[in-house]
Residue, then its C-alpha position, 0 to 999 in steps of 0.5 A: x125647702x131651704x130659701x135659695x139664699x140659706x142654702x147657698x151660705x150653707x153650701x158656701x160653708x162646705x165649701x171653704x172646707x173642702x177648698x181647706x182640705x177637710x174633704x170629709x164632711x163628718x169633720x166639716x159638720x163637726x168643725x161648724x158644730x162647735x163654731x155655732x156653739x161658740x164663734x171663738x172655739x178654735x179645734x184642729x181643723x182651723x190651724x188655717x187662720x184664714x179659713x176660720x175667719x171665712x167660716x165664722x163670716x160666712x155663719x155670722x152673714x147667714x139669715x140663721x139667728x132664731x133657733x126655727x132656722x138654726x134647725x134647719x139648716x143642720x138638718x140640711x147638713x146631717x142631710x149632706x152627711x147621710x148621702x155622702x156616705x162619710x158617716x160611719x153609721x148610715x142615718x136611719x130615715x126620717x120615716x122609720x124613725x117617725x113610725x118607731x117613735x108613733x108605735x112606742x109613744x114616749x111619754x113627758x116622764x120617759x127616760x129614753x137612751x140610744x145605745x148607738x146614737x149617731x146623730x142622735x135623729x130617734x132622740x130628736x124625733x121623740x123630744x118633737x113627739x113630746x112637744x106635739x102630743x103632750x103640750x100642757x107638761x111643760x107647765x109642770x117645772x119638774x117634767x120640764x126640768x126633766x126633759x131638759x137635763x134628765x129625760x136624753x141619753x144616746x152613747x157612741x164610740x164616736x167623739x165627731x158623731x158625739x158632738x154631732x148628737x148634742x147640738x142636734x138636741x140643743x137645737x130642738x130644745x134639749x137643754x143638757x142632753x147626757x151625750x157620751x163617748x163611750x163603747x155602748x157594749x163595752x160598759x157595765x153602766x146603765x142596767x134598768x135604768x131607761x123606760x124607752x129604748x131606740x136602737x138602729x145599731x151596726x150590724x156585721x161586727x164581732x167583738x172580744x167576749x172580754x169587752x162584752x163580758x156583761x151581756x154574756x149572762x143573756x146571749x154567748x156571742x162575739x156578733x154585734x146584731x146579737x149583742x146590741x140587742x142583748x144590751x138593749x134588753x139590759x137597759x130596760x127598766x121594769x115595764x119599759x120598751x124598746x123598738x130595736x131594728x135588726x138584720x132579718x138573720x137574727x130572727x132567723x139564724x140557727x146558731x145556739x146564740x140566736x136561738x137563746x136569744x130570740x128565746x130571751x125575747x119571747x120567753x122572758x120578755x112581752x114581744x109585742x111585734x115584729x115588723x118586717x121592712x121591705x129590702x132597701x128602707x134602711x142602708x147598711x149601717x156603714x158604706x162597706x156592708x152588704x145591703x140586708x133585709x131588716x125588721x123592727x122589733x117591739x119588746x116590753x120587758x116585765x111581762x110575758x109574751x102571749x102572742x107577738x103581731x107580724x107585720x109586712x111592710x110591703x111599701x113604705x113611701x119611697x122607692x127601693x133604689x139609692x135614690x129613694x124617690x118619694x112613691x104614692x106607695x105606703x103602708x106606714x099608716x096602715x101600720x100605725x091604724x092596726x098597731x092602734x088596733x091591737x091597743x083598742x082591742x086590749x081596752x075592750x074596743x076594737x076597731x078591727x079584731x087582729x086576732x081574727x086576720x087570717x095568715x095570708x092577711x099583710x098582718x096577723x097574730x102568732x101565739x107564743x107556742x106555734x113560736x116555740x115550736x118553730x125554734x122561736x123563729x120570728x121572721x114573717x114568712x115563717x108563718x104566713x099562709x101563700x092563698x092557693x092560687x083558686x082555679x076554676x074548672x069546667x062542668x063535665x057537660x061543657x067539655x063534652x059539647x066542646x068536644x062535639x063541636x071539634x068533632x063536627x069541625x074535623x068531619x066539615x073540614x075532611x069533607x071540604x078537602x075530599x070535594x077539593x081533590x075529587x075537583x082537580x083534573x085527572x093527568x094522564x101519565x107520560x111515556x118513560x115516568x113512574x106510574 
């Protein structure tokens, strides 16, 4: 947690900002990026002489000097962002993109790109995964001049969320991270030039089938949820990976569009797993759309699928509310135990067979023909076997001393009443009444 003091010079921050008019909090972080950048960048925001020489004081009192804390305090910023609701693309969260980048690994030689980058958390948390699994590559000049000028991408339509993105990755030690203002889906750059793909694009849209002419070789579309995913698969290298979350109604819509491309996926790629997440663990990518169901897919391109790994994730750590309170409840590092699994089992080293799970297990494999068969449906329940509820049924002997037993109640009982009537005094019956 932020020291009381940190957080009232941030908080403070803000503060002036709104007193200023600037309302919106994406324009607010935008305007203290560049000022952390450089104290004598001067933008739009700061025709107020007076609030820039406030903002800028505020900063320069704040115990922020080492990079440690810098980091921090924009990630309690970020933090403000993403419940604010102002973003134009909801950040995915922490946990999510924690588990993504754990199931694909990066590696000190990976070049890795986000399509729809925000405020670039998938490619902060794989530069920290770096640093944390792969200590000694630094010593190597080239991979290190790699990491820092080479290794980044992420690409956005918006020049705030831009700005954003790159002063996240300078403050996790991304020296010159290639940050681009751009549309993702409306350029033809890139193709097979990334190993490693992360992707939580905005879902709901539609699109010119001129602007997206490129991707129309792979999927004949106008909807973003396929067309992103379309673009993702283009990026790749060969041998390279991706872990993309999508709206469950790509795995299961019925549309020639979505058919071909899940065929895209499972045919002409190694789709190594669909990872189903509970209702609620990622907000809608703007505050306008309709909460949905998503999943996360793993896909590998330069190889064919033979089986594709299922999972559901019934809890992953916070409760399902807006709020998302932390829960005891979790299955993220029972996703990560099997996923290792399968990769154990590919070395000749299982500690569980997956292949062996049953369909009515929270994980199980499905070949690429039961897919095919299903129209190449990829959505778990598809597949997943309900256990009959067993039901437990008495011997014929039980049932007949049962009924004996109510019999030889009924005759104690009739023969109770009978002495009961045959005791009550007889009436005579009196002149004028019915006899």
């Amino acid at each position: 947690m932020f020291a009381a003091e940190l957080t009232a010079h941030v908080d403070g921050v803000l503060h002036a900002f709104e007193q200023a008019g600037a309302v919106d909090p994406l324009e607010a972080i935008e305007q203290i990026t560049s000022l952390l950048d450089d104290r004598a960048s001067v933008t739009s925001a700061f025709r107020n002489a007076e609030l820039r020489s406030e903002v800028v004081g505020l900063l320069d009192s704040a115990p922020m000097r080492d990079r440690a804390t810098q980091e921090r305090v924009y990630e309690y910023l970020l933090g403000k962002l993403g419940t604010s609701g102002a973003s134009p693309t909801a950040p995915t969260p922490r946990h999510i993109v924690s588990l993504m980048v754990e199931m694909t690994a990066p590696t000190p030689t990976d070049t890795v790109i986000d399509p729809a980058v925000g405020t670039a958390g998938f490619l902060v948390a794989a530069a920290d995964y770096l640093r944390d699994h792969h200590p000694t590559a630094w010593l190597d000049s080239d991979l290190r001049d790699h990491f820092n000028n080479a290794a980044f991408t992420g690409v956005d339509s918006d020049a705030a969320l831009c700005s954003i993105a790159r002063m996240n990755l300078r403050l996790h030690g991304v020296q010159n991270p290639e940050i681009l203002h751009r549309d993702s889906l409306a350029e033809e750059g890139g193709a097979g030039r990334y190993s490693l793909v992360f992707a939580n694009p905005p879902t709901g849209g539609t699109r010119d089938l001129v602007a997206a002419k490129q991707l129309l070789s792979v999927v004949k579309t106008r909807k973003t949820d396929l067309l992103f995913v379309a673009h993702s698969l283009r990026l790749l290298s060969d041998g390279g990976r991706a872990a993309i979350i999508v709206p469950d109604a790509v795995l299961f819509g019925t549309t020639k569009a979505h058919r071909d491309l899940r065929r895209t996926l499972v045919d002409e790629h190694l789709l190594e797993a669909v990872v189903r997440l509970p209702a609620g663990a990622v907000r809608p990518s703007s505050p306008s759309a309709a909460s949905q169901s998503v999943s996360i897919l793993l896909v590998r391109r330069g190889s064919v699928t033979t089986n594709v790994w299922f999972y559901d994730v019934r809890a992953d750590g916070f409760t399902p509310d807006e709020n998302g309170q932390p829960s005891e409840s979790n299955d993220l590092p029972d996703v990560l135990s099997r996923w290792r699994a399968l990769s154990s089992e590919a070395q000749g080293s299982p500690e569980v067979s997956e292949d062996e799970r049953p369909r009515t297990a929270q994980s199980f494999l499905v070949p690429r023909e039961e897919i095919a068969e299903h129209d190449y449906d990829l959505t778990f329940n598809r597949y997943r076997v309900v256990p009959a509820e067993r039901v437990v049924h008495r011997s014929p002997n039980d049932i007949l001393i049962d009924i004996a037993r109510l019999e030889l109640q009924i005759q104690q009982a009739a023969a109770a009443l009978a002495r009961s009537l045959s005791e009550l005094p007889t009436v005579a019956p009196q002149p004028g009444t019915w006899q």
